[in-house]
mmCIF file as gemmi writes it, N, C-alpha and C atoms, coordinates in Angstrom:
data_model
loop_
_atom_site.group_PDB
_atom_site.id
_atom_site.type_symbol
_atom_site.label_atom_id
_atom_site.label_alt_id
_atom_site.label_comp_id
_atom_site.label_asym_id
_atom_site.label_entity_id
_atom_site.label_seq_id
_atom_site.pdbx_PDB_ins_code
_atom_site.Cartn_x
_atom_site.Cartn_y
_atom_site.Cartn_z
_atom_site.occupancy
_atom_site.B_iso_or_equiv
_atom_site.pdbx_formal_charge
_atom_site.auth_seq_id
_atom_site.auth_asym_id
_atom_site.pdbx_PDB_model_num
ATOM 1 N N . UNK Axp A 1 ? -160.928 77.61 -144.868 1 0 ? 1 A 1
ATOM 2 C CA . UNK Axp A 1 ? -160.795 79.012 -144.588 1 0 ? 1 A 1
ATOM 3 C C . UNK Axp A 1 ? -161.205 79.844 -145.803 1 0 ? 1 A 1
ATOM 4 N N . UNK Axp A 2 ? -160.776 79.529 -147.125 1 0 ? 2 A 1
ATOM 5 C CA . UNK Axp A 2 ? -161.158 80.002 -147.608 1 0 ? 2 A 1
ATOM 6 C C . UNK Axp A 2 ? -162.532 80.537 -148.301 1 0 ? 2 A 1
ATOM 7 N N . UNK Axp A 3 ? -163.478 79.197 -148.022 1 0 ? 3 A 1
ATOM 8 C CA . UNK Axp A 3 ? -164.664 79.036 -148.545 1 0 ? 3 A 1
ATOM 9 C C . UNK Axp A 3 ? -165.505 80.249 -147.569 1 0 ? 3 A 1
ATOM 10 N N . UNK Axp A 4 ? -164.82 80.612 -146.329 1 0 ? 4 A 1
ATOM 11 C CA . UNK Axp A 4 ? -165.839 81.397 -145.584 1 0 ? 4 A 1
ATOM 12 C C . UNK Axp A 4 ? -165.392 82.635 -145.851 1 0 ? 4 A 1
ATOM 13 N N . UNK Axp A 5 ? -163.874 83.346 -146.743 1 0 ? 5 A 1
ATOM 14 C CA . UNK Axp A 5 ? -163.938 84.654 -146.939 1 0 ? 5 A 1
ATOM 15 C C . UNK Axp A 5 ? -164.448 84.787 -148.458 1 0 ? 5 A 1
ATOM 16 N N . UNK Axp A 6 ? -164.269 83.518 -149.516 1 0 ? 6 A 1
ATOM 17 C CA . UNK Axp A 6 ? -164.656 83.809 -150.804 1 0 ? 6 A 1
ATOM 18 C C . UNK Axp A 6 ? -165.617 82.897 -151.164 1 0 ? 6 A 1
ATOM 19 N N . UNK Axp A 7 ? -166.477 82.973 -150.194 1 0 ? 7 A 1
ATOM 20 C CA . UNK Axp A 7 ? -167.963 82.025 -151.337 1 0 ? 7 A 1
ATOM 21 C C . UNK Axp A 7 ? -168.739 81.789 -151.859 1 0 ? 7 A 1
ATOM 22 N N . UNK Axp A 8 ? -168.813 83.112 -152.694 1 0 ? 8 A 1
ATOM 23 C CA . UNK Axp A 8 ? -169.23 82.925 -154.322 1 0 ? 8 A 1
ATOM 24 C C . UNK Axp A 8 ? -168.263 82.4 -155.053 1 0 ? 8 A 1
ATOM 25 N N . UNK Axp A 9 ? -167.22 82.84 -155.128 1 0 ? 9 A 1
ATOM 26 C CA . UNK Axp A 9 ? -165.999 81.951 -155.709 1 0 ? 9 A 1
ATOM 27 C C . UNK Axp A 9 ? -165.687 80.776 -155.526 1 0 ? 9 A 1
ATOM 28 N N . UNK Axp A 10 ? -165.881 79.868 -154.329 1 0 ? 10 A 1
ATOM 29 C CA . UNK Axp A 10 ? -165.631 78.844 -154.304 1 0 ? 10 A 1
ATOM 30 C C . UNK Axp A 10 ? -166.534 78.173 -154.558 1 0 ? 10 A 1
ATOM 31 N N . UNK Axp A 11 ? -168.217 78.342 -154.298 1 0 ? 11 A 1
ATOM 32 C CA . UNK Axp A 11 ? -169.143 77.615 -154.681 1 0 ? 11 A 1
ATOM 33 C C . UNK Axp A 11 ? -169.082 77.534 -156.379 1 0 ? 11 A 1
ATOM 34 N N . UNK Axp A 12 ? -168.585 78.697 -156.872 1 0 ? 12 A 1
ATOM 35 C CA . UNK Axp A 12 ? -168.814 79.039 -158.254 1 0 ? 12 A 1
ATOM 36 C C . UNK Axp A 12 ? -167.553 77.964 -159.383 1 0 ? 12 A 1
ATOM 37 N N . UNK Axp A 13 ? -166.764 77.603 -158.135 1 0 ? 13 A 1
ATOM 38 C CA . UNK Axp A 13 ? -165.621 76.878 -158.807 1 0 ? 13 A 1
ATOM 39 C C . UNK Axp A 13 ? -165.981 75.303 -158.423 1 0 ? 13 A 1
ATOM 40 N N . UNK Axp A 14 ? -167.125 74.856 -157.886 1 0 ? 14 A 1
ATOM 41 C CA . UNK Axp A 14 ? -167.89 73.66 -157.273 1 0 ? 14 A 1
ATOM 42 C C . UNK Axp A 14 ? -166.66 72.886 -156.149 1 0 ? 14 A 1
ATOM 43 N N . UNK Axp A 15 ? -166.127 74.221 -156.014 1 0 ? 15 A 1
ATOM 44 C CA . UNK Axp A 15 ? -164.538 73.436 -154.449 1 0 ? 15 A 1
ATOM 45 C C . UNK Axp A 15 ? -165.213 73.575 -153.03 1 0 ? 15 A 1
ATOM 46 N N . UNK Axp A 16 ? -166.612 73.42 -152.595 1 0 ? 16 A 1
ATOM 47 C CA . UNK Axp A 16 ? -166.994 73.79 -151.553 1 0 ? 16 A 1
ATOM 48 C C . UNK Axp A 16 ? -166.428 72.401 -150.649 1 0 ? 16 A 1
ATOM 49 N N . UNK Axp A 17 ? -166.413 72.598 -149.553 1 0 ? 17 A 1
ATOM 50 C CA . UNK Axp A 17 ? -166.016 71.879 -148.37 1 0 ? 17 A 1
ATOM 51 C C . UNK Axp A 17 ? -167.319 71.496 -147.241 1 0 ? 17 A 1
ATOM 52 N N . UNK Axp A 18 ? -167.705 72.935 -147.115 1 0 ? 18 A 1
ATOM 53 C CA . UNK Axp A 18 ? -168.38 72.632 -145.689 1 0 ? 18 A 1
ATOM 54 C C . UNK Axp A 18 ? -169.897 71.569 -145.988 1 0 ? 18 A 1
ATOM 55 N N . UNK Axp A 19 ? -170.092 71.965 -147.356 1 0 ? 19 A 1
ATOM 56 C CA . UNK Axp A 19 ? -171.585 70.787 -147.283 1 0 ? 19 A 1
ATOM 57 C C . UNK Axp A 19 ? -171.518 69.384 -147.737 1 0 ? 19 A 1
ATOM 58 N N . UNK Axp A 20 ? -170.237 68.844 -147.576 1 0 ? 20 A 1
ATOM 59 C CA . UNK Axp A 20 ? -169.75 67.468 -147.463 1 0 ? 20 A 1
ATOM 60 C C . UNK Axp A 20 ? -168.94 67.06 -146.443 1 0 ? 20 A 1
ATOM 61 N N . UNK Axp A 21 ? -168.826 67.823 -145.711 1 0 ? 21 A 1
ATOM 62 C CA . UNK Axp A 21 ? -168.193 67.258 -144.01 1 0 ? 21 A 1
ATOM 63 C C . UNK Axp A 21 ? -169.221 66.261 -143.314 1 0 ? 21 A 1
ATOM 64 N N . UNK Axp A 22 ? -170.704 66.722 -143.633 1 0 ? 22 A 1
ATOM 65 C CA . UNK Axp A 22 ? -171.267 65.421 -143.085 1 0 ? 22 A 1
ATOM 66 C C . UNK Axp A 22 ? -171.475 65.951 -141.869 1 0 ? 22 A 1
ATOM 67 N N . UNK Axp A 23 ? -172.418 64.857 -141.032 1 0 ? 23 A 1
ATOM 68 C CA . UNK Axp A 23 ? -172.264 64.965 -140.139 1 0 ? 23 A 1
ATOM 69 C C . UNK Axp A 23 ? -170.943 64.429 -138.62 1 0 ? 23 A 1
ATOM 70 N N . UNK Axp A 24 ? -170.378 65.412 -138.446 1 0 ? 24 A 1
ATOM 71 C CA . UNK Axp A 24 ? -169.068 65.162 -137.75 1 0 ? 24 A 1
ATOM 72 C C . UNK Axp A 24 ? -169.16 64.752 -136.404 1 0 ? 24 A 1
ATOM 73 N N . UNK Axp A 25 ? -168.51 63.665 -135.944 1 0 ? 25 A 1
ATOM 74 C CA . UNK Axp A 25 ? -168.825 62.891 -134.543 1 0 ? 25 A 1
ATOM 75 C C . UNK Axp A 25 ? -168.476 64.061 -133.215 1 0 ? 25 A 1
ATOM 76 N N . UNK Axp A 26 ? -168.973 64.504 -132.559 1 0 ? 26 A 1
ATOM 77 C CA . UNK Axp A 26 ? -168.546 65.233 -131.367 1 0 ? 26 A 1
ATOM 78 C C . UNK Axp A 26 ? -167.666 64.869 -130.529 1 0 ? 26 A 1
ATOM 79 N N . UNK Axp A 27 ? -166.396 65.434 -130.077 1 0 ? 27 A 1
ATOM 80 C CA . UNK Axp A 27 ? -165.57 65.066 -128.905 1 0 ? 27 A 1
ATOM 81 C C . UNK Axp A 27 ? -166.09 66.353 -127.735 1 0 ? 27 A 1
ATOM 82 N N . UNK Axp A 28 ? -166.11 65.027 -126.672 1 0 ? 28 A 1
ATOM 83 C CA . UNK Axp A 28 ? -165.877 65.845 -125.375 1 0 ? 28 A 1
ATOM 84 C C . UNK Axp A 28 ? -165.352 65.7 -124.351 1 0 ? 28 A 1
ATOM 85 N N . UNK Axp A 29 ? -165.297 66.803 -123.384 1 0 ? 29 A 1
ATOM 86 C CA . UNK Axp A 29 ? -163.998 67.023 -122.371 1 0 ? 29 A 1
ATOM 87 C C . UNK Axp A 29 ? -164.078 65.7 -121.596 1 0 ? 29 A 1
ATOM 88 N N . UNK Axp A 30 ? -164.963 64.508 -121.433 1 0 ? 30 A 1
ATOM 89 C CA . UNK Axp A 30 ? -166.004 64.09 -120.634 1 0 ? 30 A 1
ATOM 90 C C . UNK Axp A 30 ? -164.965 62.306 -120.965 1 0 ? 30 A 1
ATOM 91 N N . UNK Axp A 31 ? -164.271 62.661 -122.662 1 0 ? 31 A 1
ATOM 92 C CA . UNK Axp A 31 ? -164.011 61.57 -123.039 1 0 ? 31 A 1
ATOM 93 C C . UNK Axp A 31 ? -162.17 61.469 -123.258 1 0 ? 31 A 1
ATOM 94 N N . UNK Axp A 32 ? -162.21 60.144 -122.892 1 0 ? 32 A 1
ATOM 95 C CA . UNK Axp A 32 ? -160.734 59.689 -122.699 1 0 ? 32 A 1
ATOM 96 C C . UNK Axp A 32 ? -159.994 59.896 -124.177 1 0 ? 32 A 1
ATOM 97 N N . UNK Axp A 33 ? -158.575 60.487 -123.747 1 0 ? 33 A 1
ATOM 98 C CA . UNK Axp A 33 ? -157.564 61.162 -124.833 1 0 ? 33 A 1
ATOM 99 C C . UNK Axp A 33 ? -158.018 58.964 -126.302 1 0 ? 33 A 1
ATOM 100 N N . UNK Axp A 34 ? -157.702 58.276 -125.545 1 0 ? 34 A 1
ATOM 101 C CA . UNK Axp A 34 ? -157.928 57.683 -126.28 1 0 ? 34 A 1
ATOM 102 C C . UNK Axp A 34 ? -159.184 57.422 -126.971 1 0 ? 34 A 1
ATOM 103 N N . UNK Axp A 35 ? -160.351 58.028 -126.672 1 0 ? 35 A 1
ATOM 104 C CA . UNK Axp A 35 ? -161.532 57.633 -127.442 1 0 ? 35 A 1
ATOM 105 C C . UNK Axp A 35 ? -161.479 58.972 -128.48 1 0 ? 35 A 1
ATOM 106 N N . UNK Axp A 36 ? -160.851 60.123 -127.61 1 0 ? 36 A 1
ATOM 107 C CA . UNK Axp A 36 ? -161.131 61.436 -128.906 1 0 ? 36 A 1
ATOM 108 C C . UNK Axp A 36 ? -159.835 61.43 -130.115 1 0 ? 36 A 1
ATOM 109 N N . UNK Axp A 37 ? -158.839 60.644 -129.539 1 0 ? 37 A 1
ATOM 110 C CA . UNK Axp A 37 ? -157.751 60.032 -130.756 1 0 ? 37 A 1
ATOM 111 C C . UNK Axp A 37 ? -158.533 59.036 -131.823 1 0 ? 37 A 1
ATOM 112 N N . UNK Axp A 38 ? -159.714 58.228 -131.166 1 0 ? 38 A 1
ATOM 113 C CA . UNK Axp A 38 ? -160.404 57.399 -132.199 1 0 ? 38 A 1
ATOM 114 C C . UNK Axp A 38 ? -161.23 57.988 -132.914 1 0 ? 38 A 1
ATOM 115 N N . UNK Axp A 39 ? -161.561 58.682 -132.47 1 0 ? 39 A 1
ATOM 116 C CA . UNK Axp A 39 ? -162.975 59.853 -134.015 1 0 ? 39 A 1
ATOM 117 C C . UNK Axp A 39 ? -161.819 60.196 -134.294 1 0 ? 39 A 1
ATOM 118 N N . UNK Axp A 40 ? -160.735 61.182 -134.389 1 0 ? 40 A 1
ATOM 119 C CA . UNK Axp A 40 ? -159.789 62.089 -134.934 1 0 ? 40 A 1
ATOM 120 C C . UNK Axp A 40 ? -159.523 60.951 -136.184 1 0 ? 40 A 1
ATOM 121 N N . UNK Axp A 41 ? -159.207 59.832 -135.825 1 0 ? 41 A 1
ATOM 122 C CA . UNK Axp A 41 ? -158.649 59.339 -136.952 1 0 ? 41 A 1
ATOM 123 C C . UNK Axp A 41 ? -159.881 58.678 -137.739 1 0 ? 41 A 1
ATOM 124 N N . UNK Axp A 42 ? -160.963 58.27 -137.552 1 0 ? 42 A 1
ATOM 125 C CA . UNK Axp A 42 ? -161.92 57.631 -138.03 1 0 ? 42 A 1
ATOM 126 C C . UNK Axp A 42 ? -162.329 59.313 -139.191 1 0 ? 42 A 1
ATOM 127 N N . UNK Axp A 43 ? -162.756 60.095 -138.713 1 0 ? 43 A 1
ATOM 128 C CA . UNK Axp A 43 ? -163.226 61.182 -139.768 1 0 ? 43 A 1
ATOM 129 C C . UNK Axp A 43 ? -161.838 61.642 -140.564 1 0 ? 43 A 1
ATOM 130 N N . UNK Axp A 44 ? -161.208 61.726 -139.863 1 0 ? 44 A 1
ATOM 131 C CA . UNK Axp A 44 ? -159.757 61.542 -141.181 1 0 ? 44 A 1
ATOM 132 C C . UNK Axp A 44 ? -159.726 60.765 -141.989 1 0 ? 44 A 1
ATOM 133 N N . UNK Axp A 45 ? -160.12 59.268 -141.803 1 0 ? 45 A 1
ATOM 134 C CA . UNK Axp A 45 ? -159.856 58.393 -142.524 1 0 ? 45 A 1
ATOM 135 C C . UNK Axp A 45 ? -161.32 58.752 -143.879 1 0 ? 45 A 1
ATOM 136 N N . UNK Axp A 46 ? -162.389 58.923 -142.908 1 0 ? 46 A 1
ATOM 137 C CA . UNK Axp A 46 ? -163.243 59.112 -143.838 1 0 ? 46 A 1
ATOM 138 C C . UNK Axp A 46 ? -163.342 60.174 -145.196 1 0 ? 46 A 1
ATOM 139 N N . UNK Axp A 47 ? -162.777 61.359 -144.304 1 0 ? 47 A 1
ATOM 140 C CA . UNK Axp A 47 ? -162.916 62.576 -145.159 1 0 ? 47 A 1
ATOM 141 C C . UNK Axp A 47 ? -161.758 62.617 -146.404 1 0 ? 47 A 1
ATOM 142 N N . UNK Axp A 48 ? -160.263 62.033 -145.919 1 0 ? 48 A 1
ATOM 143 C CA . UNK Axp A 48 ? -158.968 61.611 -146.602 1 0 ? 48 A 1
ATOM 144 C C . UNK Axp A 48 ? -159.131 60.853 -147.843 1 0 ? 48 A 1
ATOM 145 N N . UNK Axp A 49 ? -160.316 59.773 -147.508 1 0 ? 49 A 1
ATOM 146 C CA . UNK Axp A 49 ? -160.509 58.576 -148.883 1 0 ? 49 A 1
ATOM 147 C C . UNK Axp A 49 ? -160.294 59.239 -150.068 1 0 ? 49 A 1
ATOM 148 N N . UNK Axp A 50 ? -159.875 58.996 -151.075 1 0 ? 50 A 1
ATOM 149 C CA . UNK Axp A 50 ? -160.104 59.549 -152.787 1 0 ? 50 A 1
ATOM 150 C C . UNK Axp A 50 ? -160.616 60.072 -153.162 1 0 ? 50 A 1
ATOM 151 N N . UNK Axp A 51 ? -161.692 58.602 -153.004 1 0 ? 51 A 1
ATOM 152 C CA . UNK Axp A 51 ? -163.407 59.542 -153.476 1 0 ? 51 A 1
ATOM 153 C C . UNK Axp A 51 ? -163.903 60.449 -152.864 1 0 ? 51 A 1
ATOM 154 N N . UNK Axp A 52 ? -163.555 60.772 -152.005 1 0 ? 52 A 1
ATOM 155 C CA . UNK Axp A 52 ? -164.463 62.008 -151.024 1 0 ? 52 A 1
ATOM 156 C C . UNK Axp A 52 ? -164.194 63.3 -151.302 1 0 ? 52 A 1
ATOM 157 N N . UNK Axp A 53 ? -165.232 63.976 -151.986 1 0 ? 53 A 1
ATOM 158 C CA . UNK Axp A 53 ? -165.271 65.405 -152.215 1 0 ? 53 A 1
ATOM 159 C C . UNK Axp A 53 ? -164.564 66.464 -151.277 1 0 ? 53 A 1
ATOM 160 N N . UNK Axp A 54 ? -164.393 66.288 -150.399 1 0 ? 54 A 1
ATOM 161 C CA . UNK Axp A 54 ? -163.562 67.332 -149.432 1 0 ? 54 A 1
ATOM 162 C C . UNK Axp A 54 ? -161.631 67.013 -149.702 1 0 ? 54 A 1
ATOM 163 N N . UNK Axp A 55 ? -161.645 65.685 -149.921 1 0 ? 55 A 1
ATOM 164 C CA . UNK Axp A 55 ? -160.05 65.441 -150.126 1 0 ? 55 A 1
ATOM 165 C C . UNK Axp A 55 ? -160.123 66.091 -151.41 1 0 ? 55 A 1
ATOM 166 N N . UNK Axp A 56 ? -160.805 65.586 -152.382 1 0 ? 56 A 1
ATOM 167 C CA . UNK Axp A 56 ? -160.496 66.218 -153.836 1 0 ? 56 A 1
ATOM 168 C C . UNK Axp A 56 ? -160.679 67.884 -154.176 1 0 ? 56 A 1
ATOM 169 N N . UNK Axp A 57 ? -161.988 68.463 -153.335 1 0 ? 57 A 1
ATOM 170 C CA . UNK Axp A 57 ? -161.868 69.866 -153.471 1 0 ? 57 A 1
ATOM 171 C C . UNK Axp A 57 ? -160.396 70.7 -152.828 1 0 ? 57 A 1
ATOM 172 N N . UNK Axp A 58 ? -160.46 69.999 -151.65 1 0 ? 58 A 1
ATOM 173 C CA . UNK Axp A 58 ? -158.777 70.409 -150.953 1 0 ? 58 A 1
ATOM 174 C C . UNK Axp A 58 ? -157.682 70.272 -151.883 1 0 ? 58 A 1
ATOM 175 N N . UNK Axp A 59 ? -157.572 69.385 -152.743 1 0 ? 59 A 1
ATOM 176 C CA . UNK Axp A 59 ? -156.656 69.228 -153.419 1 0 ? 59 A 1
ATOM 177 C C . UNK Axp A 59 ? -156.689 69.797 -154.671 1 0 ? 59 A 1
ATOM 178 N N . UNK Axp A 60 ? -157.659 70.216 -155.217 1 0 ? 60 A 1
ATOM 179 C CA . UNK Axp A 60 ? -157.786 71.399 -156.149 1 0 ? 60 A 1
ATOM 180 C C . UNK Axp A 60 ? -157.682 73.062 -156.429 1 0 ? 60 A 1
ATOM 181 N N . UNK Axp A 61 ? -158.318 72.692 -154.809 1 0 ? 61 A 1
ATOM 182 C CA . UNK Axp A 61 ? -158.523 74.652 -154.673 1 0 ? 61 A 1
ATOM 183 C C . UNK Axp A 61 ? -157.713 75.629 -155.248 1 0 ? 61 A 1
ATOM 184 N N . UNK Axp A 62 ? -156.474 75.02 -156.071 1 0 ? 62 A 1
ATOM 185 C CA . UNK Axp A 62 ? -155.801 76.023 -156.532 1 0 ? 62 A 1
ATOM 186 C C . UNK Axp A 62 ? -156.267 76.57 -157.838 1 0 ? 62 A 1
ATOM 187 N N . UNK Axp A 63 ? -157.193 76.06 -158.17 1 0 ? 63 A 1
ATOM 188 C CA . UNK Axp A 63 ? -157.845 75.777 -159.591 1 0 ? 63 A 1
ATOM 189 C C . UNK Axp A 63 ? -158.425 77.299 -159.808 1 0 ? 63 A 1
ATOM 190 N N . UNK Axp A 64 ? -158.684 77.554 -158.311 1 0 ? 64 A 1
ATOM 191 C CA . UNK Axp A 64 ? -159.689 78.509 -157.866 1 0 ? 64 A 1
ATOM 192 C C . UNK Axp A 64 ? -158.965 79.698 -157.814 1 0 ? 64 A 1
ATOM 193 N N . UNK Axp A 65 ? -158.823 81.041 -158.825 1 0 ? 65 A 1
ATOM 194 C CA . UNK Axp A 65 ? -158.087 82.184 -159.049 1 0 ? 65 A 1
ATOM 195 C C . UNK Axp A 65 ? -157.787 82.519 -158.119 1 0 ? 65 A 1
ATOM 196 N N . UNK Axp A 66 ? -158.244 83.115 -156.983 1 0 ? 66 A 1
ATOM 197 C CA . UNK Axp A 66 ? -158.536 83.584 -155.867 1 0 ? 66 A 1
ATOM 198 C C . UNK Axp A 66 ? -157.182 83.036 -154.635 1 0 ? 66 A 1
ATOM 199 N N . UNK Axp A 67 ? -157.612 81.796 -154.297 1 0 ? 67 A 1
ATOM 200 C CA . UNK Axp A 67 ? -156.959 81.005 -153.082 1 0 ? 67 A 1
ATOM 201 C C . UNK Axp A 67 ? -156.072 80.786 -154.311 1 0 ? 67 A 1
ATOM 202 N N . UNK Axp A 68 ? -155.396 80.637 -155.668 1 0 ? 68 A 1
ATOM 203 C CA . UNK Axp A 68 ? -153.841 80.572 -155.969 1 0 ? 68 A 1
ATOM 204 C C . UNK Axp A 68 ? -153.007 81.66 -156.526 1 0 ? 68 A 1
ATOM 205 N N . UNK Axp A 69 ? -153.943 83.146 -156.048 1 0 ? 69 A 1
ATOM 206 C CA . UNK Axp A 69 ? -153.255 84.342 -155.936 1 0 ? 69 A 1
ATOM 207 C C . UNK Axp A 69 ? -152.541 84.321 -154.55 1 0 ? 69 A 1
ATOM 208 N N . UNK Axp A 70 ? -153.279 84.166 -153.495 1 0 ? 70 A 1
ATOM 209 C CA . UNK Axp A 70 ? -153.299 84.299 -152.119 1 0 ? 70 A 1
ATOM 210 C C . UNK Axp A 70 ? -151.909 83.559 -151.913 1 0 ? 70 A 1
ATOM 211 N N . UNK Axp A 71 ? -151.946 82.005 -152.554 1 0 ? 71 A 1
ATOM 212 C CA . UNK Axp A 71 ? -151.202 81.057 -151.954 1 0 ? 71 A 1
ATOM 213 C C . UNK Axp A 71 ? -149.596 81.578 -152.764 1 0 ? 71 A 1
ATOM 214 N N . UNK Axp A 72 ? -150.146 82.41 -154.134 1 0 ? 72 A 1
ATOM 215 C CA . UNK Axp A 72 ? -148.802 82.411 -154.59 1 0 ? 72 A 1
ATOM 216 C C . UNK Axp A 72 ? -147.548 83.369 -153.859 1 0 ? 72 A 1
ATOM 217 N N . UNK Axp A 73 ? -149.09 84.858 -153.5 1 0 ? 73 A 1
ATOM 218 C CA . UNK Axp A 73 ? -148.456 85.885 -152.564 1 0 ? 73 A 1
ATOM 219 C C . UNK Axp A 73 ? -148.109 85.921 -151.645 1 0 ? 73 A 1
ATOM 220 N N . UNK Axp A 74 ? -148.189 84.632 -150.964 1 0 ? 74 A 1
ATOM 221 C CA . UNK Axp A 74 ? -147.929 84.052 -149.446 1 0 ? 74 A 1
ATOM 222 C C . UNK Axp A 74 ? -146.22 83.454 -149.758 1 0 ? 74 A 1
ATOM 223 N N . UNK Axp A 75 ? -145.74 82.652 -150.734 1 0 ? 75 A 1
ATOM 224 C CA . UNK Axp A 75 ? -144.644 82.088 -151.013 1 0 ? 75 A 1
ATOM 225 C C . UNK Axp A 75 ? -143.21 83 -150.72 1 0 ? 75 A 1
ATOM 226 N N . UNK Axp A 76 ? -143.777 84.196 -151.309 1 0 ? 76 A 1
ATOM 227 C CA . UNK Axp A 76 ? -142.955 85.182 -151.537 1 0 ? 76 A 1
ATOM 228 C C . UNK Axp A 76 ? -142.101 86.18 -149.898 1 0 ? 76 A 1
């Protein structure tokens, strides 16, 4: 969410998200609760790993002035 209201800031803080999602498997209406439970967890599993730039930018973003003003003014 944030990368799409502040992104000069987030590109500028190298926390981007959306150009390491990859390409993401499609669910459709067409497919059984159990096959769209199997991508759900397969791109979780993928995107979740350590190494993967989207777990680690997620887990930084506070780094980022911006989203840990927001998050602090939200607490309150």
């Amino acid at each position: 969410m944030f990368e799409l209201y502040f992104p000069d800031e987030i590109k500028a803080a190298n926390k981007q998200i959306l150009p390491h999602l990859g390409k993401l498997t499609p669910i459709t209406d067409n497919m059984s609760d159990a096959a769209k439970l199997a991508i759900i967890q397969h791109e979780f599993d993928r995107l979740y790993d350590p190494r993967h730039p989207v777990r680690n930018n997620l887990e930084t973003l506070d780094s980022v002035d911006v989203v840990r003003t927001i998050r602090e003014a939200l607490k309150k």
